[in-house]
N, C-alpha and C positions, 0 to 999 in steps of 0.2 A: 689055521696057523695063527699065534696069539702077534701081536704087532711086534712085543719085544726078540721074538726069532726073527721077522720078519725086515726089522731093523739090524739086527747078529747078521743075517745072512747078506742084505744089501751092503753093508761094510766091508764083508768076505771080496762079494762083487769091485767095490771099489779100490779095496788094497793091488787090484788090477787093471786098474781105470786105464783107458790107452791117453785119458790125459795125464802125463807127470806129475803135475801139480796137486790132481786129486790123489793119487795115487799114495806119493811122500806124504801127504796129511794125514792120509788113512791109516796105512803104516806105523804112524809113529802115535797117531790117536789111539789105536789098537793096545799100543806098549803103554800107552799111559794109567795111571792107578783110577783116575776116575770114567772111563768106558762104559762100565756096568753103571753107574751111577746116574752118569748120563743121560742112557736107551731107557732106566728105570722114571727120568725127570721125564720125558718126551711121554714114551707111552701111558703114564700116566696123566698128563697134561693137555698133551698135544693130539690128541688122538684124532685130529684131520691133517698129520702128515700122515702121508700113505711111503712106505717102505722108501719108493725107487727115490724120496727127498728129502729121507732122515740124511743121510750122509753129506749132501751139500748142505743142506741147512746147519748143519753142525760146523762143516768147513767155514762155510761163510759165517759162522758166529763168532768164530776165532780169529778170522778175519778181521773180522770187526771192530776185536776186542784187540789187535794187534795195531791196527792202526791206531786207537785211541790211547792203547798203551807206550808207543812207541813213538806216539807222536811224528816229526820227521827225522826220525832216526833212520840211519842208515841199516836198512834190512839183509843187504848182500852176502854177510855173512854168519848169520843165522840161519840154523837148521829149524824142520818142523817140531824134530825132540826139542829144543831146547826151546821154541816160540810156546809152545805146549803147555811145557812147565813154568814157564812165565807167567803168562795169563790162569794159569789156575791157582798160581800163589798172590798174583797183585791184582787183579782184575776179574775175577770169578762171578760177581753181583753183575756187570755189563754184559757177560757170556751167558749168565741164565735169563737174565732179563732178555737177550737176546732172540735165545733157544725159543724160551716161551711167547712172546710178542711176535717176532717176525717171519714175512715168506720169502722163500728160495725169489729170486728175480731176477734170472738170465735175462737179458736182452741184448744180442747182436744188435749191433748199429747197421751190420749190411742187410739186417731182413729189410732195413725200412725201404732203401735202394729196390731190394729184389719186387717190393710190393710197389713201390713207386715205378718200375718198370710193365707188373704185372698190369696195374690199374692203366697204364699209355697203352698198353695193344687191346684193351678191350673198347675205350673211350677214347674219342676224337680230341675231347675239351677236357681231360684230367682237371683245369682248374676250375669248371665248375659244379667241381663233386661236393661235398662235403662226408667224408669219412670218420667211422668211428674205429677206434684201435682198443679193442676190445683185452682187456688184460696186458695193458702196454706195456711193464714192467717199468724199465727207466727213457720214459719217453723222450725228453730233451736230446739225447744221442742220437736221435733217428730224426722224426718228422720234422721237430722244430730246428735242425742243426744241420750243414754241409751233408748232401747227399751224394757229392761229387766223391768226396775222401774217403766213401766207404762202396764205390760203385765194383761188382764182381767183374772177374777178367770174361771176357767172353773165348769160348773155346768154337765157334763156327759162326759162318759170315753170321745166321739169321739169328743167334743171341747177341751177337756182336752190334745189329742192328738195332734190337730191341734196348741195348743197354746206351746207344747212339740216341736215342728218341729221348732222353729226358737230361742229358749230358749237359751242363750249362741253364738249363731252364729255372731254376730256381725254386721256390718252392711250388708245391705240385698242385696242392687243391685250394678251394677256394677256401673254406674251412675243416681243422681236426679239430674230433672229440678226444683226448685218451684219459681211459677208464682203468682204473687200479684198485685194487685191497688197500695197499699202501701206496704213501706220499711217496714221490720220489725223493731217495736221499743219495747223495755222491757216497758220503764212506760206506753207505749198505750196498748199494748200485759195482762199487768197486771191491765190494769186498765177498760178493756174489761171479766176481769172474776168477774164471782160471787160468792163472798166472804164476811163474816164477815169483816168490816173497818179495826179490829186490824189483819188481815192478809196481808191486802193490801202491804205492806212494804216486809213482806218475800213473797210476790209474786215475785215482782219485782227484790228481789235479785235474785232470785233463776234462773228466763226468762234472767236478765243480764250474767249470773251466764253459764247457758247455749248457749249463746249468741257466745260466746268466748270459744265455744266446738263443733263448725261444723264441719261436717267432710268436708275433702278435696272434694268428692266426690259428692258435692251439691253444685250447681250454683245457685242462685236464680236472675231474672230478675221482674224488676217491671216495668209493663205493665197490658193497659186492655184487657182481652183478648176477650171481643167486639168487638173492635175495628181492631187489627190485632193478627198474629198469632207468638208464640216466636220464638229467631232464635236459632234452632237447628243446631246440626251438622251430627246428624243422627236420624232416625224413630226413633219413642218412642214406643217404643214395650205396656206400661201398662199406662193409664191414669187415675188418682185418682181424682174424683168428689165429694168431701166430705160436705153437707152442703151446696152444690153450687146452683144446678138447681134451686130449689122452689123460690130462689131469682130472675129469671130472669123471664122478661115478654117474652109472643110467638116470638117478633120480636126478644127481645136480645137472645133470646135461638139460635133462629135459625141462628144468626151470630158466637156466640158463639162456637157453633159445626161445622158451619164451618171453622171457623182458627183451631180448634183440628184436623179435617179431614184434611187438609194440612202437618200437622206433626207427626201423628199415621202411623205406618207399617202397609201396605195391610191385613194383619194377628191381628194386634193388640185391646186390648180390652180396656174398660173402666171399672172400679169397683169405684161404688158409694156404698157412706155409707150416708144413709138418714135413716128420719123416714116413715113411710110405711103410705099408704092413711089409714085417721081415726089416725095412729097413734099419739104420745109426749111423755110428762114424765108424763103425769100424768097414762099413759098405757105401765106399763114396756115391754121390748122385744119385743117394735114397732119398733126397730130400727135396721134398717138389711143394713149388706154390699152385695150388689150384682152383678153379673158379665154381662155386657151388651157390646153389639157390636154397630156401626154405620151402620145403611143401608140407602141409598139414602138420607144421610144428615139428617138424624133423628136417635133417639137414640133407640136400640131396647126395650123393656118390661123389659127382664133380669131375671136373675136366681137366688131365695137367696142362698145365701153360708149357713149364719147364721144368728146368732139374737144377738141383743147388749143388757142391761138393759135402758142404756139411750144413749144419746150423749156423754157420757163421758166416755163410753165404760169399764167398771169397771169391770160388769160380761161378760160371753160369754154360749152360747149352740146352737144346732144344731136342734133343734126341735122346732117345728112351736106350739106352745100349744093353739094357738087365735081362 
């Protein structure tokens, strides 16, 4: 299948997105005159978006270009038709430069919580780990920022406990690395979530907002980490995989783990927060952190810890009910 179907038909997908927000974008991107124009700019360009992130990467471009075009105008009442044709008549050079320059970067702020809980039930001393956050997306939101304000409800006594164990502690390790493609930026950061338009503005205050609340304690290097491996200054005892792997093909995988395996401790594990094979969102509590090791440069099977409601990490339990 050539990428340009491959992008036709993930769009199909999303014009039925169970999010709204991608959904109305799709929608109305669909009705727009330049669509073909577009998936033509990407596939021929962009040819390491793989299907399933043409369509956010395109949302979030618009995004992007709606905030800079709108500055803080009031979004409320604005449709996606009409934001659409806005930015393709005044702002077109920011949407491809977009398209072409940047990656998709979901990051939930409650994964950081679900990992900062994960990392308390395997280690007595959480704070004297040093962790690397491997593909951090917009790290400031999570590790360096309130972990209290994004902590998941617990649904039985023993997540209820787990999520008790780091409640009020502060931050968790003794040192973070986080590792990204890209810099962190608030309007790309905010304009990569899915949200009703009339939020988009308190997104972005809130990501700038936290921005400028890192802790000391978090280095972030932007690098790929394909390519080579970060420069440490000591083993990384815990490496967090969040949303990473399913993105990479066999070949980038296996490079991948390898620059990790260069800077993980002899001892050291990895805890991914993914959704589970068959799992999404349209199948709550497919979404498990789990605790896995490297053996001979491949990554082991793993162990779930727990179960998440979605990616967003909202609820939490301990019990397998699927």
């Amino acid at each position: 299948m050539s990428l340009e179907r491959g992008y036709e038909q993930q769009l199909s997908i999303n014009s039925n997105h169970i999010d709204s927000s991608v959904n109305e974008f799709t929608t109305a991107f669909l009705d727009s005159s330049v669509d073909q124009e577009i998936i033509t700019l990407v596939s021929t360009n962009r040819r390491d978006i793989p299907p399933i992130h043409f369509g956010l990467l395109i949302y979030a471009s618009y995004q992007f270009a709606l905030l800079d075009t709108q500055n803080q105008s009031d979004l409320s009442d604005i449709s996606w038709h009409e934001a659409i044709s806005h930015i393709n008549k005044h702002n077109l050079d920011l949407l491809e430069e977009s398209i072409l320059e940047k990656h998709v970067s979901i990051t939930s702020p409650g994964r950081y919580s679900a990992l900062a809980i994960a990392t308390k039930s395997l280690f007595d001393n959480p704070q004297d780990l040093v962790v690397l956050d491997a593909g951090c997306g917009y790290y400031p939101m999570g590790i360096g920022h309130s972990l209290e304000e994004y902590l998941p409800y617990a649904l039985d006594q023993e997540s209820n406990n787990l999520v008790e164990s780091i409640n009020g502690n502060g931050f968790p390790y003794k040192k973070a690395l986080a590792v990204d493609i890209q810099k962190p930026e608030p309007a790309w950061a905010a304009a990569c979530t899915w949200q009703p338009l009339d939020q988009l503005h308190d997104t972005f205050s809130k990501f700038s907002e936290a921005k400028n609340n890192v802790s000391s304690s978090v280095e972030f290097q932007q690098l790929d980490l394909i390519e080579k491996p970060p420069n440490v200054s000591e083993n990384v005892d815990v490496v967090f995989l969040a949303n990473v792997l399913y993105q990479l093909s066999d070949q980038q995988k296996e490079k991948f783990l390898s620059n990790i395996n260069k800077v993980i401790a002899e001892d050291g594990i990895i805890l991914t927060a993914d959704y589970l094979p068959g799992g999404s969102r349209k199948r709550e509590f497919t979404y498990a952190v789990q605790s896995k090791v490297l053996v001979n440069g491949d990554i082991s099977p793993g162990q779930n810890l727990f179960y998440l409601d979605t990616a967003s990490c909202s609820q939490i339990r301990t019990a397998d009910q699927h």
